[in-house]
C-alpha positions in Angstrom: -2.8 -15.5 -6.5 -0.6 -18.9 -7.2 0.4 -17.4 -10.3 1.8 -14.1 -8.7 3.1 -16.5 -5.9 4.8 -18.3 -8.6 6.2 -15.0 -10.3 7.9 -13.5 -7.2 11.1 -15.9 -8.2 14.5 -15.2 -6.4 13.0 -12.5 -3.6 16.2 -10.3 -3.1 16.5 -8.9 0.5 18.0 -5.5 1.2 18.1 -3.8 4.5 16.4 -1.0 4.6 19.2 1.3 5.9 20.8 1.2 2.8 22.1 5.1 1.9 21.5 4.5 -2.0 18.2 2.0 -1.7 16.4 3.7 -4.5 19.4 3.7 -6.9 19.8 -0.2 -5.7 16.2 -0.9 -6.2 16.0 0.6 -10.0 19.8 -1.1 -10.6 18.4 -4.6 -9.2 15.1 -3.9 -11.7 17.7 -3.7 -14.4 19.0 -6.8 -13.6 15.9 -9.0 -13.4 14.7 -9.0 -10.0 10.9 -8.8 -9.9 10.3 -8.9 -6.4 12.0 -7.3 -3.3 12.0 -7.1 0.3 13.2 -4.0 2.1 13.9 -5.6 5.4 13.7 -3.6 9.1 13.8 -6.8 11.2 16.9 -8.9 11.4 19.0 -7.8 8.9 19.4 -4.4 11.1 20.3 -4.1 14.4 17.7 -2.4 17.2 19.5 1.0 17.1 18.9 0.9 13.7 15.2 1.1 13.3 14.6 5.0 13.5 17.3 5.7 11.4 16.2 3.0 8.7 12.1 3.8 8.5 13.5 7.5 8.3 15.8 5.9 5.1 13.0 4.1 4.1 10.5 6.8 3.4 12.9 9.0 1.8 14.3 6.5 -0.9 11.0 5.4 -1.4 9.5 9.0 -1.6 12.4 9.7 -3.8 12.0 6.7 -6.2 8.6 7.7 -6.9 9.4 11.8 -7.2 12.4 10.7 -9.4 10.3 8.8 -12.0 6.1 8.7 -10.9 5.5 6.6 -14.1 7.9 3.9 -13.0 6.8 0.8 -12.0 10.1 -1.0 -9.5 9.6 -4.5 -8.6 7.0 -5.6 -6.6 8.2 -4.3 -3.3 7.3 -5.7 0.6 8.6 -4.0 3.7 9.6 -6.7 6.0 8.1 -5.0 9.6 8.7 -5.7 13.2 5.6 -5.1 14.7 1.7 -4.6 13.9 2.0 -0.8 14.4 4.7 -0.4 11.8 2.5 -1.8 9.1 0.0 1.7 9.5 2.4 4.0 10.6 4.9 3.2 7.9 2.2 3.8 5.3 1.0 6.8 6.2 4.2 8.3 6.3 5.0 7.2 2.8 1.9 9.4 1.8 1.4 8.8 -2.5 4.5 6.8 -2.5 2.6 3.7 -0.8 2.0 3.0 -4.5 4.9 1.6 -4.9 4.5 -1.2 -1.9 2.8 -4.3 -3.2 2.4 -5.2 0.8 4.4 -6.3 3.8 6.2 -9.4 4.8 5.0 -10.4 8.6 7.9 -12.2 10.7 7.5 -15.1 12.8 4.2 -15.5 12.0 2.0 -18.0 14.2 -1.7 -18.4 15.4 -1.1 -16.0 17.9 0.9 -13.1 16.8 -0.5 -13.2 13.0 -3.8 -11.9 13.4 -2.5 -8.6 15.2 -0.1 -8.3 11.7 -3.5 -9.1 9.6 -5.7 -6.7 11.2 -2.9 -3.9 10.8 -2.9 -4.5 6.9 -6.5 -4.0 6.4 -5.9 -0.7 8.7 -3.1 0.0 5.9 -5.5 -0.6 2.8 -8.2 1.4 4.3 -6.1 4.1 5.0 -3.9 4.2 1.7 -6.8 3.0 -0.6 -5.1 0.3 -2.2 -5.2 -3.4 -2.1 -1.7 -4.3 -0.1 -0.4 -8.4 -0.1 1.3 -10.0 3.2 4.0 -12.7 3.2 4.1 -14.7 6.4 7.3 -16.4 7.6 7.2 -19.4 9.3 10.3 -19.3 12.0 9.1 -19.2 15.3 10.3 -22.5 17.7 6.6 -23.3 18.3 6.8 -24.4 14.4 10.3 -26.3 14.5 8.9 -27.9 17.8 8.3 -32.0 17.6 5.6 -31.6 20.3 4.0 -28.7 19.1 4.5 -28.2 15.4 1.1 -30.1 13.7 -0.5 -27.8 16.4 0.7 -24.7 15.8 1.4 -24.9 12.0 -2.7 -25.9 11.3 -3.7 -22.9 13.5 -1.2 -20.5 11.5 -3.1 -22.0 8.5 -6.4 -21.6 9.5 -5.5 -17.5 10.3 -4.5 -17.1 6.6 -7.6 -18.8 5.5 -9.0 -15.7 5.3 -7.3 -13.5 4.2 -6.3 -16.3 1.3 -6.9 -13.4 -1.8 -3.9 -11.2 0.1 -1.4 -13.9 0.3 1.1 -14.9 -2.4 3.2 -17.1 -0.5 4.3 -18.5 2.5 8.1 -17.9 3.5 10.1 -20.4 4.9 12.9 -19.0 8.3 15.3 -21.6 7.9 17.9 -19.7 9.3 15.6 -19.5 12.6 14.7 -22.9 12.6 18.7 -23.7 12.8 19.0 -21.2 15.5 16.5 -22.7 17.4 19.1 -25.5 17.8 22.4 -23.9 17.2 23.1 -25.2 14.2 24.2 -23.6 10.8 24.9 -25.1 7.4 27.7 -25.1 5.5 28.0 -24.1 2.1 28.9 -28.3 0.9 25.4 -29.0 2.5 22.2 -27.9 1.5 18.8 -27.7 3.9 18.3 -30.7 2.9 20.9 -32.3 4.5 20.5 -30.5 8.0 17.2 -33.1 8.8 15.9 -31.5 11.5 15.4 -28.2 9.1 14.2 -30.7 6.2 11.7 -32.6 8.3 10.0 -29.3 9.1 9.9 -28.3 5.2 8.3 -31.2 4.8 5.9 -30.4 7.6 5.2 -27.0 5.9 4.5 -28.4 2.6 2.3 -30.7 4.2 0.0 -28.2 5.5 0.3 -25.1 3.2 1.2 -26.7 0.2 -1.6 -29.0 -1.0 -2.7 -29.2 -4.2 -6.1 -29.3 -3.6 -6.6 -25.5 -3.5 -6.7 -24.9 0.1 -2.5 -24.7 -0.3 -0.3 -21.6 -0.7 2.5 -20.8 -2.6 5.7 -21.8 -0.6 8.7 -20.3 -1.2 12.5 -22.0 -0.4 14.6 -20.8 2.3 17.7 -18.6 2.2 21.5 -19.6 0.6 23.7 -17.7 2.7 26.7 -18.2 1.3 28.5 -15.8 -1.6 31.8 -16.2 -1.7 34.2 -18.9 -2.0 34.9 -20.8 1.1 37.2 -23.6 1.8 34.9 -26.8 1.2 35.7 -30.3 2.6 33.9 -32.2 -0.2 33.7 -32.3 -3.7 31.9 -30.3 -6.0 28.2 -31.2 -6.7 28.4 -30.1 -10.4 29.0 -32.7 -12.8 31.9 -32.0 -15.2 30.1 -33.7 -18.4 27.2 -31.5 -19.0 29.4 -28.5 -19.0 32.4 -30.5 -21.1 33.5 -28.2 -24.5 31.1 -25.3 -24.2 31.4 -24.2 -20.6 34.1 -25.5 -18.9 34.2 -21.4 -17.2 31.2 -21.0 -16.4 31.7 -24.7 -13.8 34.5 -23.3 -12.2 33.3 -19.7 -11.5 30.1 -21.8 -10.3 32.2 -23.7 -8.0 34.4 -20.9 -6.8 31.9 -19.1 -5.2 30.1 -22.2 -3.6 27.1 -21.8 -6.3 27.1 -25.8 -6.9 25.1 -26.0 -3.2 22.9 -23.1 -4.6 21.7 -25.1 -7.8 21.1 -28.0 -5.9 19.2 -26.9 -3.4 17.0 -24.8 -6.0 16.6 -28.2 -7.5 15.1 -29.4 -4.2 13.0 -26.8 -3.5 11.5 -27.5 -6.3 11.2 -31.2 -6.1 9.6 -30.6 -2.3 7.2 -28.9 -3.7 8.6 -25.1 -3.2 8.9 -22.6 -5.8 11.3 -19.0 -5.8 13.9 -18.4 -3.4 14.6 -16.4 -0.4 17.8 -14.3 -1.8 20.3 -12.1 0.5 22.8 -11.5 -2.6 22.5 -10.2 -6.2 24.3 -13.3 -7.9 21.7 -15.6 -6.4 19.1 -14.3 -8.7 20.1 -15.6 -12.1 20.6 -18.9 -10.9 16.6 -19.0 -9.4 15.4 -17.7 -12.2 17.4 -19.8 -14.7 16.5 -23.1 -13.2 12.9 -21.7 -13.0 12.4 -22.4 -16.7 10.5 -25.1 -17.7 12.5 -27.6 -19.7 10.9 -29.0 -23.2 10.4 -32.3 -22.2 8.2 -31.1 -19.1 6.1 -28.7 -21.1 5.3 -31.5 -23.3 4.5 -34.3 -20.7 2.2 -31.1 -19.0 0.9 -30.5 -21.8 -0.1 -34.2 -23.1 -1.3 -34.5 -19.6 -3.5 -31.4 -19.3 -5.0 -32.4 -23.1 -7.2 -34.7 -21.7 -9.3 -32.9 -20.1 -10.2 -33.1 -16.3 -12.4 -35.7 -16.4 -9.5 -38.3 -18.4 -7.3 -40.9 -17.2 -5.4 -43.6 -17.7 -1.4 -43.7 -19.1 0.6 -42.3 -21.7 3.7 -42.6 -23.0 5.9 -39.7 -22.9 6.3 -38.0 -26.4 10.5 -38.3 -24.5 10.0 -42.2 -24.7 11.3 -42.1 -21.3 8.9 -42.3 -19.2 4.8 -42.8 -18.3 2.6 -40.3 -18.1 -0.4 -41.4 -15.7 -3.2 -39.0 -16.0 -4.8 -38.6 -12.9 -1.9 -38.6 -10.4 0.1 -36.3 -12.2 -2.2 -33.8 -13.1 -1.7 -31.7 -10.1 1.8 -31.7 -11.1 1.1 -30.9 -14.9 -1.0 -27.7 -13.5 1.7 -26.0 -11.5 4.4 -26.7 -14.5 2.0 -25.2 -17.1 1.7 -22.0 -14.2 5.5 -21.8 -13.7 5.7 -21.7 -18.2 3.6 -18.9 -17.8 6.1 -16.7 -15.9 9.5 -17.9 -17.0 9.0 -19.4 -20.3 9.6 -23.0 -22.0 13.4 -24.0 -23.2 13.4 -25.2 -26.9 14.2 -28.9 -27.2 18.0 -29.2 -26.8 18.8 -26.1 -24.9 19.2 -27.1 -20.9 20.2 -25.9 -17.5 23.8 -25.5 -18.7 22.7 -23.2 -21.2 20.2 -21.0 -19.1 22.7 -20.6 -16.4 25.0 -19.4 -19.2 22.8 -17.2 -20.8 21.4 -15.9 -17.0 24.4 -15.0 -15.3 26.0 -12.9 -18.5 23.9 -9.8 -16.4 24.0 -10.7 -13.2 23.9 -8.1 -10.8 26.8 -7.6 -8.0 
């Protein structure tokens, strides 16, 4: 399960009234998207419901009809209640085989088991092993008083159903709610410290690497077009200096800098993949998902000897020192993440998978 957790990448959203959501989901496909969420919670209004489970089962009905050997993306319905989770897959009849499972909002202690119960409903019914994502967004989570609380109970509700759960989403953009706040596209999560303590909090409790942790995904970049920004770009000019100097700009111009950084801090808090509401955002997830050469090979030398080694070495990168025992955890999950989006050959860098990833990105 952590390596499917780990090979859901950039998770595009699309909301599930969309008139041409088949045609979307095989386009998206083409592009590189390997997971999707078809989304009837807060991407639609409340009007909108009927109209969009009524979409829903006819795109998805049609997908399948249109193409039965096809295999899309791997693709969650993001529900609103319990009861949507049964009714929604009986009405999708054979074309349930396209759902790898359901995302469960504001999951907590309390409302998540009603959510769990209805998915093993769902598998008996359709046959077929089905996945949940929870989101963790509720106040009771963001809350100082009541967070440790309320985020171990959550945790011990997953426990088991562990084998059904490929990660654990993060609903930053509810978090900031909670407090009226919103970030701008100069600033990353990370910068908004009440939202970054509570990552930290997550990680704390679903994240170990002791194999009682989950996969943990990072929040949402809202932003997709340029915006007027008070600071400066956070892309250095050097890297891209002679080779591409275009490829900077166009990042810039569409506030994609705050993007790359963030990814970059997801993944040095311990979160892997991406929560994405836009086409363009997938390139840049999966791009920076790659695992450079000089990690492989410090993984690598790390993971040679054995479980039961130790001590230091030197990194075949003369750069830094490998120690053994502390860093094997680390060495694990950067082996897993080679598995699913490859090793860059010594010399080639982020400037150059970003290049080479957003030639097909998707609009």
């Amino acid at each position: 399960m952590d390596l499917l957790g780990t090979a859901l990448g950039a998770t595009l959203y699309s909301p599930a009234t969309r008139p041409r959501l088949a045609s979307d989901i095989r386009k998206q496909q083409a592009a590189g998207v390997v997971s999707m969420v078809l989304c009837l919670e807060d991407s639609i209004s409340d009007a909108e419901v009927p109209g969009a489970e009524e979409n829903l089962v006819r795109q998805l009905g049609r997908l399948e009809r249109e193409d039965p050997a096809d295999q899309p993306p791997l693709l969650f319905i993001r529900v609103r209640t319990p009861e949507q989770i049964t009714d929604l897959t009986s009405r999708l009849g054979t074309a349930v085989r396209l759902l790898a499972g359901f995302v469960l909002p504001k999951f907590t202690a309390a409302a998540g088991p009603a959510f769990l119960e209805a998915l093993t409903g769902a598998e008996v019914m359709s046959g077929r092993r089905l996945l949940a994502m929870p989101i963790l967004e509720s106040p009771e989570l963001l809350h100082l008083e009541s967070r440790a609380e309320h985020l171990t109970a959550a945790a011990r509700v997953l426990d088991k159903y562990r084998e059904r759960i490929p990660a654990v989403r993060l609903g930053v953009t509810d978090f900031c709610s909670a407090y009226g706040l919103r970030r701008t596209p100069d600033m990353t999560a990370y910068d908004v410290h009440l939202v970054a303590s509570v990552i930290a909090d997550v990680v704390n409790v679903f994240g170990r690497a002791d194999g009682t942790g989950y996969t943990v995904s990072g929040p949402v970049w809202e932003y997709f077009r340029a915006q007027e920004r008070m600071f400066k770009p956070q892309l250095r000019r050097s890297p891209f200096s002679g080779r591409a100097e275009g490829l900077r700009e166009s990042l810039i111009e569409h506030n994609m800098d705050g993007l790359l950084q963030e990814i970059e801090l997801d993944q040095a808090n311990g979160l892997m993949g991406k929560t994405c509401i836009h086409p363009s955002h997938v390139a840049p997830v999966h791009a920076l998902s790659v695992v450079s050469h000089e990690e492989f090979s410090d993984a690598a030398d790390i993971l040679r000897t054995g479980p039961h080694g130790g001590g230091v070495l030197r990194s075949a990168y003369t750069n830094k020192m490998n120690e053994v025992k502390p860093h094997r955890a680390w060495a694990e999950r950067t082996i897993r993440r080679a598995e699913v989006f490859g090793v860059a050959r010594d010399g080639v860098d982020f400037v150059d998978l970003l290049a080479t990833g957003m030639e097909g990105e998707g609009e």
